[in-house]
N, C-alpha and C positions, 0 to 999 in steps of 0.2 A: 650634571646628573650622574649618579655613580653607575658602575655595569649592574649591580643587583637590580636598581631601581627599572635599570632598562631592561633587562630580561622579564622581570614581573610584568610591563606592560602588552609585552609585543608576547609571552608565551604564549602559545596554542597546547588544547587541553586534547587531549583526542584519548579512545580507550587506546589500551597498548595493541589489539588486534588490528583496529586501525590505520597505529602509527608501525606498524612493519608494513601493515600492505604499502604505505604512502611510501617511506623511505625506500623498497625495494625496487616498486614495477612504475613511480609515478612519474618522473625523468623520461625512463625508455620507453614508457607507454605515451606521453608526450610527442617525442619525436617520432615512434612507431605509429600516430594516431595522422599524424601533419606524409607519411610516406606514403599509406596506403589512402590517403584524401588523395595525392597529385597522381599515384597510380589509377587511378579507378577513372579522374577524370582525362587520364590520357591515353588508357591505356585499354578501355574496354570500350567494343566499337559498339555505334549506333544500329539502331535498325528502324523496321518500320512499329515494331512494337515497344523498343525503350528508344524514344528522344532525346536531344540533348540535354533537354530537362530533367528528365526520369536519371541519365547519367549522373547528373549534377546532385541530384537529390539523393541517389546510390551512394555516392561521393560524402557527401555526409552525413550517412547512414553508416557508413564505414570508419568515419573519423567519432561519430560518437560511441560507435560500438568498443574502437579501440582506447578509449577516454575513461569511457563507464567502465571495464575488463579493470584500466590499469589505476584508477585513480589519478590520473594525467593532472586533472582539475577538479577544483571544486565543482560538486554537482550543479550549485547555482550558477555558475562562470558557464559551464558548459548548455545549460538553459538557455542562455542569454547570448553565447556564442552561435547556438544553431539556427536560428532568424537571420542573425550575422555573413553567415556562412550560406547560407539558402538565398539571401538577395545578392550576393555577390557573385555566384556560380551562376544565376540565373535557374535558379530550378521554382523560384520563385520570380514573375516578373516584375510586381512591383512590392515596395516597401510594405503596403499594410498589408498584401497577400502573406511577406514573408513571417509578419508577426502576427497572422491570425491570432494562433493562440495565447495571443495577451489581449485579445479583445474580446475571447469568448464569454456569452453568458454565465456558464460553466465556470470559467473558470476566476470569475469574482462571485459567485457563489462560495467557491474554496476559499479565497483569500477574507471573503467576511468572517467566514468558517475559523479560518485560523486566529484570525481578529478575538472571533467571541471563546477561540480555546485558550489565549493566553489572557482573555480577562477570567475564564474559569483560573487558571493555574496560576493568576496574580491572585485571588481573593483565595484560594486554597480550597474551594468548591469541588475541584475534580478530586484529588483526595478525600477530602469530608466523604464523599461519597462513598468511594471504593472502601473505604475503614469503616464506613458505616455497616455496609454492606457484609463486607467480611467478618465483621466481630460477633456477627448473631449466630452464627455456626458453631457448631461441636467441634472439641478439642481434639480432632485426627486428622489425618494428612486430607482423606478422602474429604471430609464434611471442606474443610480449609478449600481444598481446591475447587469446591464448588463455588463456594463462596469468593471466589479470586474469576473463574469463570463467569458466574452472575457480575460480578463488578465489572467485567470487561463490557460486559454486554449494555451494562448502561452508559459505561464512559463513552464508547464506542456512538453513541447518541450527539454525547455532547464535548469529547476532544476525538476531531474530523484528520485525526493523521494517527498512524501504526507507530510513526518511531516517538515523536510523543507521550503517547499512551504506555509504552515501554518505561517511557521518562517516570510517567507519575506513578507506576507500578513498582521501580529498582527499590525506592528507599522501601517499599512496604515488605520485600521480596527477603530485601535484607536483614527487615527486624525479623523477620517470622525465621530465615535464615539462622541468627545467632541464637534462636532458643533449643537449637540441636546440635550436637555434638557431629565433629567430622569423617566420622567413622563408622561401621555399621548399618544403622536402622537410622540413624540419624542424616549419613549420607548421603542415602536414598531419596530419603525425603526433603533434601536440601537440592538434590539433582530436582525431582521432580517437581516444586515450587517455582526453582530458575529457569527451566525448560517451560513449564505452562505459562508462569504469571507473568514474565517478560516476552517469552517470545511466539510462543504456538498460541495461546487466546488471546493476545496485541492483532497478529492477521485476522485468524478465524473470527473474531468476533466485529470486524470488520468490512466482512463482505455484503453482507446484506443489506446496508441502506450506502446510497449512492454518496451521500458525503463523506463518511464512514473510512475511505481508504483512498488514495489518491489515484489509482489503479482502476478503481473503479469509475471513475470520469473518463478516462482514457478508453477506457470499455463501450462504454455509452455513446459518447464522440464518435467511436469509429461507426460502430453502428448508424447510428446518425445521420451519418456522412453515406455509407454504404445504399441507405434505404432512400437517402434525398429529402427526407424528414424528421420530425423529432420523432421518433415513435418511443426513444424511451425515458422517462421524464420520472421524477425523483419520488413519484407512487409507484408506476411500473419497476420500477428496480425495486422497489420494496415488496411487492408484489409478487414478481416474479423468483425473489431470491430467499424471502421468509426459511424455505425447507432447507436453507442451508445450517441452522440452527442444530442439526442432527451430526454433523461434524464435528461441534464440540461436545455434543453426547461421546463419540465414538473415540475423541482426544480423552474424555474422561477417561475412560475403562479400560483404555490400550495402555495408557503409561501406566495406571497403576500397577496392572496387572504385569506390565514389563518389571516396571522395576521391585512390584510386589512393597505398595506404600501404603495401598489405602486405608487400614487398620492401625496405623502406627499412632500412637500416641504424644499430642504436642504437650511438651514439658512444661509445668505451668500453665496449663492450660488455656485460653486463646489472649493472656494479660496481655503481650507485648504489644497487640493490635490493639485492646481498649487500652492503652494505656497511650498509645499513640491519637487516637482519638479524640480521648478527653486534654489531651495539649491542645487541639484545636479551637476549645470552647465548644461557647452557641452559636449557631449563624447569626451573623448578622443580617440588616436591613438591607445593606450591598446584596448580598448573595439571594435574599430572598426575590430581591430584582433581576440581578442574573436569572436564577432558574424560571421566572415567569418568564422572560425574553426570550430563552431560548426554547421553552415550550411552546409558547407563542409564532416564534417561527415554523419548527418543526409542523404546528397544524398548517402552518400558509403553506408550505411546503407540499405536504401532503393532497391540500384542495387545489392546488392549481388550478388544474380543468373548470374546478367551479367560480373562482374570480379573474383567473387569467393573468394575474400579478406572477411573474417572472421571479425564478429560487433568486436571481442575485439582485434583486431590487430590494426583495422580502430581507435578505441577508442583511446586506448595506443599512436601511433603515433601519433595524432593529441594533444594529450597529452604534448607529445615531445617536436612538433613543436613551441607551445605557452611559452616553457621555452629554446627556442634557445638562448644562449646571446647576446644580445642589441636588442633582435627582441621585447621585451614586458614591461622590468622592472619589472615582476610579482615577486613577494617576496615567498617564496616556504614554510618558515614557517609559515605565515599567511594561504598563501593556507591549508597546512595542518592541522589550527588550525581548521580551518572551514568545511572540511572533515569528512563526517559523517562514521566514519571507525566502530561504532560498531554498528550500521544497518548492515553495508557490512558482519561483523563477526554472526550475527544473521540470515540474510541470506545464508552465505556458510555453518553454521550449518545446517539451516534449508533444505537446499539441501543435503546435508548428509545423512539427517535422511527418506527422500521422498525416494532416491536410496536408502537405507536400508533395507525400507517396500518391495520396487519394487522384489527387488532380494531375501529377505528369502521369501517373498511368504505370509506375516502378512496382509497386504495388502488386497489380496484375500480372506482370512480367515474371518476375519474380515467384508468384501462385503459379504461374503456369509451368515453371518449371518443376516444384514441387511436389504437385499435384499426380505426375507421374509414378511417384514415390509411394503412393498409397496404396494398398494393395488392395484389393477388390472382393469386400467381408462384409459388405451392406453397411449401413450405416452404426452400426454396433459395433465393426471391426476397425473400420475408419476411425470414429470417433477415439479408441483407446489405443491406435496407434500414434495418430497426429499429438494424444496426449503425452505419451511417453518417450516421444519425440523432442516436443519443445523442451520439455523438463531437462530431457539430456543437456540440448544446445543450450541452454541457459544457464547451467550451473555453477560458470563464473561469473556471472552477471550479480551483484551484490544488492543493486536496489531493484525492488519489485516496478517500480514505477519505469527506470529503463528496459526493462528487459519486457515487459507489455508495451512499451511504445515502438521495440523492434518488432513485435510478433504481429501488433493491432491490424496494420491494415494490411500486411499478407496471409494473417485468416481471413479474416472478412474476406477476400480476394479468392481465397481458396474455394466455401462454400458453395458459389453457382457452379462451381467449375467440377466442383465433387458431387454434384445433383441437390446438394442437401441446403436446410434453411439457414440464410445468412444469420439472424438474429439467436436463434437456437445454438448452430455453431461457435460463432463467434464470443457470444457468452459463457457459453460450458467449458472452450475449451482454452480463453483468457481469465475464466474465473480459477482456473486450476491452479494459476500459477502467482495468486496469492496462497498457496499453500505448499510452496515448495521450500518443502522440509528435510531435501536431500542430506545435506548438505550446512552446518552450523554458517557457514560464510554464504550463503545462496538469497537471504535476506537479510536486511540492514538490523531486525529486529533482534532474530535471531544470533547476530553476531554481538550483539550488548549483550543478550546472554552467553553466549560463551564466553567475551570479556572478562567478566564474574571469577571463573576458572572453577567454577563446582562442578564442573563434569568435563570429561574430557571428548574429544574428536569423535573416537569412534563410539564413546557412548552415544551421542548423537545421533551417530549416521542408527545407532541400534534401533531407536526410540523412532526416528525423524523419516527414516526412510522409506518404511513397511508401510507410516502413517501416510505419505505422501501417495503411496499406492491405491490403499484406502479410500483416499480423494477422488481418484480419478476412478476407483468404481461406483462410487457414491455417483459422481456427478452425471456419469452415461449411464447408468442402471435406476435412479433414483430421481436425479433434477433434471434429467432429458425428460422423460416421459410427464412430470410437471410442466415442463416450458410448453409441451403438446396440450395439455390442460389450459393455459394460459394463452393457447392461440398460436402456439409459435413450434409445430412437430417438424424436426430435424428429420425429420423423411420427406417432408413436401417444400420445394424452391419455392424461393420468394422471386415471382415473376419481372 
């Protein structure tokens, strides 16, 4: 076998932003990740309030932080290491304690999830869509980004992960991209296409139904865990989170108005999307099968409470149903090519590690020392401090999905301890940081967008940071006083 032939096989594709973070920090954050594991378990002592377990679980709390930071590991590897690592320290005592989270309900709900988004992205459905969608709009930047905003909002339905949904939006971002020149009034509008349609409406459109972002399971789970029941179940998050819809109102009209695009005129007016379009054909009888299934779930979804049928039974089956023979033609290794299985494995890790804190009790430990840090502004002061808080400490943190599984169960932890409602809190204030926009590198979404290179750093932080402010008044001035609507006022403890 010649050297070309062998380098063609084994290459790894990564963006170029990617492949510096990997080359620079993923070695030393390696071995800096394995230090501060044997430090932590030797070196910080016991008490009556963190056990040896809560230590142990500290301990790998520390070694995934330093993993996730440097790129040590792939994010699946490191999923799949932390169960590993939690029954061997004992922070976990027995084996299927340590891998709760690959048995939760939840979390084959996601993995069906993923199942039916790579049979959308095999049959080219989730496209069809978004092109569909965007091509009925007027030839201007403003009407276009509506039209990429409404596409998010449907895909968002039915492809259940943010980097994904980036996936099926790049090539569309790009055609609309090359119909303007790079300079000028052109630039503008090529910043603000790559900025919305990759990276700010992939999260934001996101947060509102519980499949919707992987972040958002992690959310729920603590909670969950926190109250000792389910109380929040894949109506309730829909429910409860609907008025987040008004964030990409408010993404509309901030960027244009930053970068001064909405007016601008696309050249040739919206061809390059119906032209992409009409590549795709008619649907076919495949897809019209798809989209009943996954309608069809979505209501089972929804009625729960009234059949009692569990999201990941609902999932699975419908699953099924779509690989009946002669019923689709869907080809099952293509599906699985396109199956984002080591999200799912980063996520069942990272449920592991939430029930780890929950149960030795690190969790608490941990809020109670934090808690002192709050300064004493009623629960309006609290709330927008604790936010501008995490946002800080998280800002190397590059995927959404670790940096809510460090913070999950020392909010939750914090809330009785700060008077206020665990469910209220802990939502408003892990909902925020699907929308941390500090920073082009602070989400994995966001950093495919910079990838691109149509906008640089600090235009970012211009656009991204002010927005991310935004957020966190929206969320205590706006979707606090709604969760009090919905039964759950952040001024009254949950007993």
């Amino acid at each position: 076998m010649s050297e070309v032939t062998l380098q063609t096989k084994t290459e790894c594709t990564e963006t170029p932003a990617e492949s510096t973070t990997k080359s620079k920090y993923a070695l030393p954050g390696f071995i800096l990740s394995w230090i501060v594991f044997a430090a932590i378990l030797t070196m910080v002592p016991t008490s009556q309030s963190l056990t040896e377990g809560g230590r142990a679980a500290l301990a790998v709390m520390g070694w995934a932080t330093i993993i996730w930071l440097s790129g040590g590991l792939p994010l699946a590897i490191s999923g799949l290491m932390i169960p590993v690592l939690l029954s061997l320290t004992g922070a976990s005592q027995k084996l299927p304690e340590a891998f709760s989270g690959f048995t939760n309900n939840v979390t084959f709900l996601i993995l069906g999830c993923f199942i039916l988004a790579a049979i959308m992205q095999t049959t080219g459905l989730d496209r069809r869509i978004a092109l569909g969608i965007v091509s009925k709009v007027k030839p201007t930047v403003g009407s276009v980004l509506k039209g990429l905003i409404g596409a998010h909002l449907v895909t968002a339905v039915l492809v259940p992960a943010t980097n994904a949904r980036g996936a099926v939006f790049l090539p569309i971002i790009q055609g609309l991209n090359s119909l303007f020149e790079k300079d000028g009034e052109g630039a503008r509008a090529r910043k603000v296409f790559t900025m919305v349609g990759i990276g700010f409406a992939s999260l934001a459109s996101g947060v509102m139904l519980l499949h919707s972002h992987m972040s958002n399971v992690i959310v729920a789970q603590t909670i969950n865990q926190a109250m000792k029941k389910d109380v929040i179940t894949w109506g309730t998050w829909a429910w409860m989170n609907w008025p987040l819809i008004g964030i990409l109102v408010i993404v509309y009209y901030w960027v244009n108005w930053v970068m001064k695009s909405k007016n601008i005129q696309v050249p040739g007016g919206i061809g390059e999307i119906k032209r992409q379009k009409e590549e795709l054909g008619k649907m076919t009888l495949t897809e019209w099968i798809v989209l009943i299934c996954f309608g069809l779930a979505i209501f089972l979804w929804a009625t729960e409470q009234l059949h009692g049928l569990k999201m990941a039974l609902v999932t699975l089956g419908v699953v099924m149903i779509l690989f009946i023979p002669g019923l689709t033609g869907l080809c099952w290794k293509k599906v699985q090519a396109n199956t984002i299985f080591g999200t799912w494995l980063l996520l069942c890790g990272s449920l592991s590690l939430v029930t780890a804190f929950e149960k030795t009790g690190v969790d608490k430990w941990i809020a109670s020392h934090l808690v002192g840090l709050a300064p004493a502004w009623g629960w309006i002061g609290v709330s927008l401090f604790i936010c501008v808080v995490v946002q800080i400490t998280r800002l190397g943190i590059v995927s959404n999905v670790a940096a809510v599984t460090l913070m999950a169960p020392i909010v939750a932890a914090m809330a009785p301890m700060l008077g206020l409602n665990t469910v209220a809190f802990t939502m408003m204030v892990l909902n925020v940081d699907s929308y941390a926009f500090v920073l082009p590198i602070s989400v994995t979404a966001c950093l495919i967008a910079y990838g691109t290179e149509e906008f640089t750093f600090g235009e970012f932080v211009k656009v991204g940071a002010p927005l991310t402010l935004m957020v966190i008044l929206y969320m205590v001035f706006v979707m606090l006083p709604w969760y009090a609507v919905t039964g759950y006022p952040i001024w009254t403890p949950i007993q």
